[in-house]
MIGURO-200807 format. One record per residue: residue number from 1; z, x, y of N, C-alpha, C in turn; residue in three letters. Coordinates in nm, 3 decimals. Atoms other than C-alpha are relative to their C-alpha. Layout:
[NUM,[Z,X,Y],[Z,X,Y],[Z,X,Y],'ALA'],
...
***
This chain:
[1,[-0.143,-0.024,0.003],[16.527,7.810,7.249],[0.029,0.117,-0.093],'UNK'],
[2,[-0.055,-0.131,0.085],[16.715,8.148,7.111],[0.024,-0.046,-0.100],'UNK'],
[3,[-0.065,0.042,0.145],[16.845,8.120,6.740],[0.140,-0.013,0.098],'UNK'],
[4,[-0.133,-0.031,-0.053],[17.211,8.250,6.996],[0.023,-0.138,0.100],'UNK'],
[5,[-0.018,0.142,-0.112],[17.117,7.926,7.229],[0.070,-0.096,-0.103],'UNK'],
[6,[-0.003,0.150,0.092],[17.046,7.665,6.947],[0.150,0.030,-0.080],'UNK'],
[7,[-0.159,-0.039,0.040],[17.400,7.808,6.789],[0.073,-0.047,0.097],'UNK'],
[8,[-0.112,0.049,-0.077],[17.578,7.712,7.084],[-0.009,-0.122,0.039],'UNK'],
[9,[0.033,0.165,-0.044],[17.396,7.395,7.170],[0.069,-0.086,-0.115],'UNK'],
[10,[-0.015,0.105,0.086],[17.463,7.225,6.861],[0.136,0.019,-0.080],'UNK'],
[11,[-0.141,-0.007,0.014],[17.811,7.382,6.824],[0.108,-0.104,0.051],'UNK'],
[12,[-0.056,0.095,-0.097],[17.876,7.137,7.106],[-0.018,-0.138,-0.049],'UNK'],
[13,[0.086,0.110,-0.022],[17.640,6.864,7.013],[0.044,-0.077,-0.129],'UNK'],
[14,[0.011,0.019,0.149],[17.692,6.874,6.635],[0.154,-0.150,-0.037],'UNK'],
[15,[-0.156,0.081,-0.026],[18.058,6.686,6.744],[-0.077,-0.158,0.066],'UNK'],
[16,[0.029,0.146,-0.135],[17.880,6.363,6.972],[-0.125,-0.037,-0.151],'UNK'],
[17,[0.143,-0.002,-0.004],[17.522,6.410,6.778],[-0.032,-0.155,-0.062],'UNK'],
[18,[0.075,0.119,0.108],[17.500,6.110,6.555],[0.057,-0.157,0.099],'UNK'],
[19,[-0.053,0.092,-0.111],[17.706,5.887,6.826],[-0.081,0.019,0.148],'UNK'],
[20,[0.080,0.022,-0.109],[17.439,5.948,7.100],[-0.149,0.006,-0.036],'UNK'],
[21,[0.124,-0.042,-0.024],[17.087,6.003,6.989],[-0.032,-0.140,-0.103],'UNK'],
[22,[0.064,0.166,-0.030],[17.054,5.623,6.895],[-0.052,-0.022,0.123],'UNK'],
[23,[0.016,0.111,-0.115],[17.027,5.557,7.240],[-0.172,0.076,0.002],'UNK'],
[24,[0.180,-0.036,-0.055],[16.663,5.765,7.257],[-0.088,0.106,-0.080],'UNK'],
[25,[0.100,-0.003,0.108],[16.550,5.916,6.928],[-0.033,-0.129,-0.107],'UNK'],
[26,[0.034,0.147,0.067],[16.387,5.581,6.835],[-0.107,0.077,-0.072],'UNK'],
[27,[0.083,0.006,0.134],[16.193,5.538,6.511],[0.054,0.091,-0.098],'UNK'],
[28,[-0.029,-0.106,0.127],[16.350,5.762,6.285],[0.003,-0.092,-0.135],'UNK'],
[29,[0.019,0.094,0.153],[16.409,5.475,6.021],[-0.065,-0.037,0.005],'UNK'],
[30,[0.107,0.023,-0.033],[16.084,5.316,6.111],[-0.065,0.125,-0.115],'UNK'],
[31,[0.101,-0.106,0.024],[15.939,5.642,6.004],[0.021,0.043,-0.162],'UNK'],
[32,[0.008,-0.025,0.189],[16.086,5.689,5.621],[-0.009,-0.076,-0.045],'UNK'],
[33,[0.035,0.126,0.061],[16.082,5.309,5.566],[-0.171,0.013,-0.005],'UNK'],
[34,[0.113,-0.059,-0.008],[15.689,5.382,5.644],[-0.094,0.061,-0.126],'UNK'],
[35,[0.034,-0.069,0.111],[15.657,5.659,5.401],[-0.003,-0.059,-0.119],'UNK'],
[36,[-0.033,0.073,0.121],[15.839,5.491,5.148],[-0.132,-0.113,-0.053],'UNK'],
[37,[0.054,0.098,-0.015],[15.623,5.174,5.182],[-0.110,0.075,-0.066],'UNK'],
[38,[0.102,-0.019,0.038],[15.298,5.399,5.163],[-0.016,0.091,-0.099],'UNK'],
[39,[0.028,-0.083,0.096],[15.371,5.677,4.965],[0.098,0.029,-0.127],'UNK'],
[40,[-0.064,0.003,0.092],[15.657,5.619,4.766],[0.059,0.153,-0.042],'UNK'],
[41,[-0.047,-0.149,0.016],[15.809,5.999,4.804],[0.117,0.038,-0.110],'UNK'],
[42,[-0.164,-0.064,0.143],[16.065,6.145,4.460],[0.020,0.067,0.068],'UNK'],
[43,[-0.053,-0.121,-0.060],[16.065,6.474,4.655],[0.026,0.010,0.148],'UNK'],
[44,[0.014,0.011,-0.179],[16.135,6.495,5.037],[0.107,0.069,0.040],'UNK'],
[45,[0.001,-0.072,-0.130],[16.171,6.778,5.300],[0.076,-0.004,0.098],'UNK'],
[46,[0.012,0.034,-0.151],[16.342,6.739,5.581],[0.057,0.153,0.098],'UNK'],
[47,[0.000,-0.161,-0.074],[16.304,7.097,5.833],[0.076,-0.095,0.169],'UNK'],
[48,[-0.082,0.026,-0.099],[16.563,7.049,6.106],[0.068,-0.117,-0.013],'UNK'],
[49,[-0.015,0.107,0.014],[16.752,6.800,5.900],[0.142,0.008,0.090],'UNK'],
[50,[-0.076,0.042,-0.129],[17.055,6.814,6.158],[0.147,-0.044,-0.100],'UNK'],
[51,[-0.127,0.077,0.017],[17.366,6.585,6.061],[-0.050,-0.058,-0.130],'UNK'],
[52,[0.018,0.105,0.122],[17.169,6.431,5.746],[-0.009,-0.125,0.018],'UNK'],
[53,[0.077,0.147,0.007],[17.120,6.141,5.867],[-0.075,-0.102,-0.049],'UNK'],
[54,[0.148,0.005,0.060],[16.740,6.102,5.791],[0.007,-0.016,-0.152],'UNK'],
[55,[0.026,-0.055,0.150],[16.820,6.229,5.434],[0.055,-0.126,-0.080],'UNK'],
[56,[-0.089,0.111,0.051],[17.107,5.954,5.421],[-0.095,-0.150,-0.008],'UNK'],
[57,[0.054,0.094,0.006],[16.834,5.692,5.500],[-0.085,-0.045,-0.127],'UNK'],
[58,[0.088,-0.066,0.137],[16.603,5.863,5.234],[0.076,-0.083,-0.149],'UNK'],
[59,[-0.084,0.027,0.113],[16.880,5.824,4.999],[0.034,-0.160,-0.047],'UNK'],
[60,[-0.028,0.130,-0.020],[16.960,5.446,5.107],[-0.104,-0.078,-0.081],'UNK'],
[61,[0.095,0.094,0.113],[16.577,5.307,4.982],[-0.039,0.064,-0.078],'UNK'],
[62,[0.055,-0.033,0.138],[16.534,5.517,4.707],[0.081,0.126,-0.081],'UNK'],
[63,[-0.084,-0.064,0.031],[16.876,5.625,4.564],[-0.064,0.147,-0.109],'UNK'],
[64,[0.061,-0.081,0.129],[16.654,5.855,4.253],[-0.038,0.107,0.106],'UNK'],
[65,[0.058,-0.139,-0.094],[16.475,6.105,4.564],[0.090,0.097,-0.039],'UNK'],
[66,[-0.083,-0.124,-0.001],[16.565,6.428,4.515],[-0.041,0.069,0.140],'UNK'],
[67,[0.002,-0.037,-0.119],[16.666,6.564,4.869],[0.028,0.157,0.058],'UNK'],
[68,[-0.051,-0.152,-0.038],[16.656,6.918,5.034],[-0.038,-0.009,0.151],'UNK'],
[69,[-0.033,-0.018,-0.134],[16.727,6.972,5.422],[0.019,0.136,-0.021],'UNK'],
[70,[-0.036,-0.167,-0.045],[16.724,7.320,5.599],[0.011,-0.059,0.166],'UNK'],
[71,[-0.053,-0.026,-0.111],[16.869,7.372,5.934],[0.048,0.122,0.015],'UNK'],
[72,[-0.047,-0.142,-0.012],[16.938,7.663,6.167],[0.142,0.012,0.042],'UNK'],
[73,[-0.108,0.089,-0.060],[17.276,7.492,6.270],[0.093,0.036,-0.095],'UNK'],
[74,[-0.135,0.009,0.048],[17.588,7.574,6.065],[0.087,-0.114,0.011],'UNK'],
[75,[-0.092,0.128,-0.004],[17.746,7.326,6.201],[-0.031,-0.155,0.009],'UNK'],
[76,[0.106,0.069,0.049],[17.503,7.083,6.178],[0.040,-0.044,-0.181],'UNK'],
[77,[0.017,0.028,0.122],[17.475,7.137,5.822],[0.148,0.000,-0.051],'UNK'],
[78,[-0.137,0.035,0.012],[17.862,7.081,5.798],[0.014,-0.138,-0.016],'UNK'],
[79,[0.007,0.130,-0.040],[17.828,6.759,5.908],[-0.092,-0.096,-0.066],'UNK'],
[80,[0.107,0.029,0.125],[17.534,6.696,5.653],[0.067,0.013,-0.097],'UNK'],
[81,[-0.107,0.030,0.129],[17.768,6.786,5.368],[0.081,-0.090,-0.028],'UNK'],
[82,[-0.143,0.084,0.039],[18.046,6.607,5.448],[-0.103,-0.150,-0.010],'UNK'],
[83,[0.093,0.166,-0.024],[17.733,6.282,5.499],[-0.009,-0.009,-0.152],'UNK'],
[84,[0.061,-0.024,0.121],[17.557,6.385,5.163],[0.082,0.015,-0.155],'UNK'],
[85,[-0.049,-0.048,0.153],[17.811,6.555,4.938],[-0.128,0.059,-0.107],'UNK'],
[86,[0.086,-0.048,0.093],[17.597,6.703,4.642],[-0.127,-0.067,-0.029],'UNK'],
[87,[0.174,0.025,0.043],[17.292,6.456,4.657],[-0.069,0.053,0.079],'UNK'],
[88,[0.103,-0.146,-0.037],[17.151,6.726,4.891],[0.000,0.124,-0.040],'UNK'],
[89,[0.060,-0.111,0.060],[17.005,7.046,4.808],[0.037,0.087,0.197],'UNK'],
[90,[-0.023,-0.061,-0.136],[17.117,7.219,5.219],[-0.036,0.142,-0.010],'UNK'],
[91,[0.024,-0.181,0.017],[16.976,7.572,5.322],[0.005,-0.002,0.164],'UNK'],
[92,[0.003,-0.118,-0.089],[17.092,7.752,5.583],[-0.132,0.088,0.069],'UNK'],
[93,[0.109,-0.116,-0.026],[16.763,7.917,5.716],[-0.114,-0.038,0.144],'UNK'],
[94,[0.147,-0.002,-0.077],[16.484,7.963,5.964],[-0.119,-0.054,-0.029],'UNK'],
[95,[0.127,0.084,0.099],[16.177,7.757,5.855],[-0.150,0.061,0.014],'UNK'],
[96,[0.111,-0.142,-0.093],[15.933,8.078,5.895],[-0.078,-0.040,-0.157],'UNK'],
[97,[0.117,-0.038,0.120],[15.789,8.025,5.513],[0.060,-0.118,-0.089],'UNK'],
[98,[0.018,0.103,0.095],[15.752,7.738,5.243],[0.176,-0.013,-0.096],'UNK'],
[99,[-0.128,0.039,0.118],[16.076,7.609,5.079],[-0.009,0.014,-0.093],'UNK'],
[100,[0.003,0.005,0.139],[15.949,7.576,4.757],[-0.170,-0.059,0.006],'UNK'],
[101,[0.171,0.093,-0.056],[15.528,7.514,4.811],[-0.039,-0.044,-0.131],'UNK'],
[102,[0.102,0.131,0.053],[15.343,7.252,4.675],[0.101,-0.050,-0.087],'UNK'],
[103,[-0.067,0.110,0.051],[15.670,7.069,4.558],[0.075,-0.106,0.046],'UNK'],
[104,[-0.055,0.131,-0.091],[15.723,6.797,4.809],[-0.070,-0.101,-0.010],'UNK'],
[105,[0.072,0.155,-0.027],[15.607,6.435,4.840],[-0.002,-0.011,0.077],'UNK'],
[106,[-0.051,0.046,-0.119],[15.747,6.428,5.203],[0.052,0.084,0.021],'UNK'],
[107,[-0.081,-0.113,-0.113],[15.811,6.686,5.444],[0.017,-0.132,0.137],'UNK'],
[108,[-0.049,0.059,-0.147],[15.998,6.518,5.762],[0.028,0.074,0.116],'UNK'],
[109,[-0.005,-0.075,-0.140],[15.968,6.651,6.128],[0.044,-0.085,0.107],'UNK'],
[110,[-0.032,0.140,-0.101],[16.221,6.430,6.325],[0.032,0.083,0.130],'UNK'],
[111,[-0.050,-0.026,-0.122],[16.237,6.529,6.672],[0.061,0.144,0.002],'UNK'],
[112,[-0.005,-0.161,0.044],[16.225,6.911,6.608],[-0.116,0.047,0.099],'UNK'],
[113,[0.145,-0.103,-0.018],[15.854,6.978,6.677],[-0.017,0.041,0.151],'UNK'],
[114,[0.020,0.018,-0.155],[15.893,6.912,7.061],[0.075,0.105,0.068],'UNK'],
[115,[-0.116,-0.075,-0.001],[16.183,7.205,7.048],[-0.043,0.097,-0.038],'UNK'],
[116,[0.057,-0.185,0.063],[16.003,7.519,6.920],[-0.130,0.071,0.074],'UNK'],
[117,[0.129,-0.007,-0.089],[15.756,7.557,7.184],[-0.122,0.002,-0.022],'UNK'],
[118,[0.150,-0.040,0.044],[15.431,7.736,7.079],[-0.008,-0.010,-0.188],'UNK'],
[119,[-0.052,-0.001,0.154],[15.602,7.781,6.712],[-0.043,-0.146,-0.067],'UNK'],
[120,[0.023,0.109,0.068],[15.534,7.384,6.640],[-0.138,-0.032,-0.119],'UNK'],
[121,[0.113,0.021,0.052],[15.156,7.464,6.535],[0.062,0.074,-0.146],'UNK'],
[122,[-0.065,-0.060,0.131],[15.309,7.721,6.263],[0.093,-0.056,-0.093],'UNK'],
[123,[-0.083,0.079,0.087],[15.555,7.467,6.127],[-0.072,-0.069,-0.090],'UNK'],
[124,[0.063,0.065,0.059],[15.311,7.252,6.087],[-0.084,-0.006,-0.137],'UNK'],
[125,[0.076,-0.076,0.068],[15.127,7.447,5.896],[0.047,0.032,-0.144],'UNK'],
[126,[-0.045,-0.020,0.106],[15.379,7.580,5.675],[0.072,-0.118,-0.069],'UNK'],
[127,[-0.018,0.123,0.059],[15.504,7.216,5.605],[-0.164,-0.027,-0.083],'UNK'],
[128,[0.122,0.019,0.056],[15.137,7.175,5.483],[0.008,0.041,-0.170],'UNK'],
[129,[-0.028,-0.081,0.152],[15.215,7.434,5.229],[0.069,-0.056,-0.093],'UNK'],
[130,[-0.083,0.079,0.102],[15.536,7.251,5.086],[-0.071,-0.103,-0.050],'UNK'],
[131,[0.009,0.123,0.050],[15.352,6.973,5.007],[-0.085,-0.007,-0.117],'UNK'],
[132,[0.032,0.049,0.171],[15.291,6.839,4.619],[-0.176,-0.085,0.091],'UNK'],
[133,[0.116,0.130,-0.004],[14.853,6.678,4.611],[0.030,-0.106,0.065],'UNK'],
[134,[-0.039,0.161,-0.039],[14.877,6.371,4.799],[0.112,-0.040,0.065],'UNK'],
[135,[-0.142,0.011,-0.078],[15.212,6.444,4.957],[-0.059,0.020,0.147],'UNK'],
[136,[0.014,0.033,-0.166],[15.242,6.364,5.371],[0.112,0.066,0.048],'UNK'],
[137,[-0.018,-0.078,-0.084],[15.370,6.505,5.680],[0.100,-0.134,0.037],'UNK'],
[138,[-0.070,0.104,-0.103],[15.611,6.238,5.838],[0.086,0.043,0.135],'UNK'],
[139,[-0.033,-0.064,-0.120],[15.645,6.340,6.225],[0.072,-0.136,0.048],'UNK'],
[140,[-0.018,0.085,-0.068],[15.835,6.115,6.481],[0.073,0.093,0.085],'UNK'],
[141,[-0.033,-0.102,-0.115],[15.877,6.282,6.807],[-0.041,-0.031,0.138],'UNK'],
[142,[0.016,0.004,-0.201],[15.886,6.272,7.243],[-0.162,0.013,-0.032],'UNK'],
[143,[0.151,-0.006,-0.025],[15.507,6.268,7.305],[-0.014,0.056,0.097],'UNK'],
[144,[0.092,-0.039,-0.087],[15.413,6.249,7.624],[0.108,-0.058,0.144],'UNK'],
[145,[-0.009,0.081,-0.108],[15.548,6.152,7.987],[-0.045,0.022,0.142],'UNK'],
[146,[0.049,0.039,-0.133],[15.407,6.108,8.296],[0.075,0.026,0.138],'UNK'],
[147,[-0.119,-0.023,-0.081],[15.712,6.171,8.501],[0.088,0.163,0.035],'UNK'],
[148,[-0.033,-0.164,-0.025],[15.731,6.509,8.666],[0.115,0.005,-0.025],'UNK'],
[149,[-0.152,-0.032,-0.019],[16.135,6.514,8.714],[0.071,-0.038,-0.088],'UNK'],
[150,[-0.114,0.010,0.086],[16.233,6.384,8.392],[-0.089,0.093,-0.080],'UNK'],
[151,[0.028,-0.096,0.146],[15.967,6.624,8.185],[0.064,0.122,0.048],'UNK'],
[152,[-0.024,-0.126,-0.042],[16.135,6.901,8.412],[0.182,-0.006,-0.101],'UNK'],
[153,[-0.137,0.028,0.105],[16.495,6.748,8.247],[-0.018,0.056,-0.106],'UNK'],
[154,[-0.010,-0.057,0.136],[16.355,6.808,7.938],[0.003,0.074,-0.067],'UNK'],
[155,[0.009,-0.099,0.028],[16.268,7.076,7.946],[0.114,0.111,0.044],'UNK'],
[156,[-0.110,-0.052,0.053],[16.606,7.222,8.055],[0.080,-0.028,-0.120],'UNK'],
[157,[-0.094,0.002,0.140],[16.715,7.051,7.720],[-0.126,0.057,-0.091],'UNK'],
[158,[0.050,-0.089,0.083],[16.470,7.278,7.542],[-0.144,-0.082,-0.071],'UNK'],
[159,[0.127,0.097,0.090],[16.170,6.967,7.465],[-0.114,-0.002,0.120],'UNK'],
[160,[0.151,0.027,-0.047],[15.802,6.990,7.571],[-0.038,-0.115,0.004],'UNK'],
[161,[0.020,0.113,0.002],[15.657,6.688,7.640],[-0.172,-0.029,0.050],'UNK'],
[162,[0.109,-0.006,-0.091],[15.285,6.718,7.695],[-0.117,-0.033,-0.141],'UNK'],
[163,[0.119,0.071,0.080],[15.076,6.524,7.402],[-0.044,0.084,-0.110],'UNK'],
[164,[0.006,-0.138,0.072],[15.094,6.909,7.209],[-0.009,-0.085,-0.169],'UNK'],
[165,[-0.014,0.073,0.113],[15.173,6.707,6.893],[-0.143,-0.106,-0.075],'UNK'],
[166,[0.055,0.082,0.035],[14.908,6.451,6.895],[-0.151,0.065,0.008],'UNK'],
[167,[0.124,-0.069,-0.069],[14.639,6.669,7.008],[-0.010,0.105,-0.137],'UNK'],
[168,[0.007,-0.076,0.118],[14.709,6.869,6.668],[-0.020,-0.048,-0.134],'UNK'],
[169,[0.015,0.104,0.129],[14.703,6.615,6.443],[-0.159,-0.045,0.017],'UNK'],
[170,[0.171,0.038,0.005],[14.370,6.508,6.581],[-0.113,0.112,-0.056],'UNK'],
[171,[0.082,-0.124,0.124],[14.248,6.842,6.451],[0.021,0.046,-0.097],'UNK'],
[172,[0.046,-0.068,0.157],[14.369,6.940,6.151],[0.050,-0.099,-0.071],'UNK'],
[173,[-0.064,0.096,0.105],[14.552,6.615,5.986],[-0.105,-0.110,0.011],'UNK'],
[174,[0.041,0.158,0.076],[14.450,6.288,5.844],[0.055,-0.107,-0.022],'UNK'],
[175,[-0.114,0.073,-0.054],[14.712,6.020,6.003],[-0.060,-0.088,-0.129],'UNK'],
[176,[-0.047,0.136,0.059],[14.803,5.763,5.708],[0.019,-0.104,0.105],'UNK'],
[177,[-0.040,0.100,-0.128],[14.974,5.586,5.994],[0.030,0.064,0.117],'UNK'],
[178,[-0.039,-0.072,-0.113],[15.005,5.689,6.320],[0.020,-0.122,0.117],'UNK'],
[179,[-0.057,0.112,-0.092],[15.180,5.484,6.622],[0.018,0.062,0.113],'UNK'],
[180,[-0.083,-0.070,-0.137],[15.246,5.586,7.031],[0.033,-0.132,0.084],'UNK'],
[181,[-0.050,0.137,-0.106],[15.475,5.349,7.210],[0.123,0.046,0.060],'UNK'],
[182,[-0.067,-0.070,-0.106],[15.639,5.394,7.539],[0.128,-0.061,-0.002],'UNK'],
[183,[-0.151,-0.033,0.017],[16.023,5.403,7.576],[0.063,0.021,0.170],'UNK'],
[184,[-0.042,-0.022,-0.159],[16.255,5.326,7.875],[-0.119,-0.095,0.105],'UNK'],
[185,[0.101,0.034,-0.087],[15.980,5.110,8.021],[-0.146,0.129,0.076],'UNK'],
[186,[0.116,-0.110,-0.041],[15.719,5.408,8.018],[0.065,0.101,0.074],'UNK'],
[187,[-0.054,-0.089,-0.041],[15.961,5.651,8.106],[-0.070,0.122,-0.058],'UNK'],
[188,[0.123,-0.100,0.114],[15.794,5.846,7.781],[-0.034,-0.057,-0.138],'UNK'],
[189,[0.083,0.069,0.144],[15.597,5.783,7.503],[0.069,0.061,-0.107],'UNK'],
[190,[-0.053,-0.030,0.129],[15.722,5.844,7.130],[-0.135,0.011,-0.051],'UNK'],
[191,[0.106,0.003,0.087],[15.520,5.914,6.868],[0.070,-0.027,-0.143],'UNK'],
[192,[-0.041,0.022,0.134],[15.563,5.835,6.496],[-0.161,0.016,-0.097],'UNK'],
[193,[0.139,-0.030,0.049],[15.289,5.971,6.216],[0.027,0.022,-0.119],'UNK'],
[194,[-0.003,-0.040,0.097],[15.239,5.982,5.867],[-0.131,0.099,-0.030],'UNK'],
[195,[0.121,-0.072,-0.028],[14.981,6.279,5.816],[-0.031,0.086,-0.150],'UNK'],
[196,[0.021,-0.100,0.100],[14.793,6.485,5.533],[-0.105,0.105,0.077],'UNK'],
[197,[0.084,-0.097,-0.043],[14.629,6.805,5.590],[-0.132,-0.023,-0.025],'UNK'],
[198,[0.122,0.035,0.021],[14.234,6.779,5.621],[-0.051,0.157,-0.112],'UNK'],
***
């Protein structure tokens, strides 16, 4: 997707977003309750944090985190302010180079990675960078589906759907936890992963 697309998509979206994507970005709380549980994160990441949501969950089991979100969304990150108020740290930017490297506990990749096409391996990567010794990757994202005419859907809404994710982790990470369970009655698979770089 253009930077001039994703500006107009989520100009639209940024108004509905947090009132529809219950119905089929499952696991997102799953996935920081998780972290929390195993790694106990102060610092945490989140690259395409959207509406704040995620950050707000962050904030929920472990009011002390100190939180920073980036989005390429304006209006997005509008809608994260007014969630957050000042216990986020919000940036405006492109996620081409390290926020602040090697001072995270928890970088978060919710339902982003499936949206940047070829670009997802380079995120990955530079999330690697942000991260503090011993700090993790926490992905949860579309996987995989089986279903020619809805991965063709998806891909007019701008998401790949072809196992790209899991197939990368098997080479360069080191899944803490990792989970794939199908959605819609096997319409498509999810994924959810806690990961460190090898």
């Amino acid at each position: 997707m253009s930077q001039d697309a994703l500006h107009g998509y989520y100009k639209l979206h940024a108004q509905i977003y947090d009132l529809t994507r219950p119905f089929f970005l499952f696991g997102r709380r799953q996935l920081v309750q998780k972290a929390h549980q195993l790694i106990q994160p102060k610092r945490v990441l989140e690259i395409g944090c959207g509406t704040g949501w995620l950050l707000g969950e962050c904030a929920r089991l472990d009011p002390s985190m100190a939180l920073t979100g980036i989005d390429l969304s304006v209006d997005m990150l509008k809608r994260a302010r007014a969630r957050l108020g000042e216990r986020a740290t919000l940036i405006h930017e492109l996620y081409s180079r390290p926020v602040s490297s090697g001072q995270f506990d928890l970088v978060i990749l919710s339902y982003m990675l499936t949206m940047t096409g070829a670009h997802f391996s380079d995120i990955l990567h530079t999330a690697a960078r942000d991260l503090r010794p011993n700090g993790a990757i926490a992905i949860v994202d579309f996987d995989y589906t089986a279903h020619p005419l809805f991965a063709s859907w998806m891909r007019v809404n701008h998401v790949a759907m072809t196992g790209q994710i899991k197939r990368e982790i098997d080479a360069r990470f080191q899944p803490l936890w990792l989970e794939q369970r199908a959605c819609y009655f096997g319409l498509w698979q999810r994924l959810g992963a806690l990961v460190r770089p090898v």
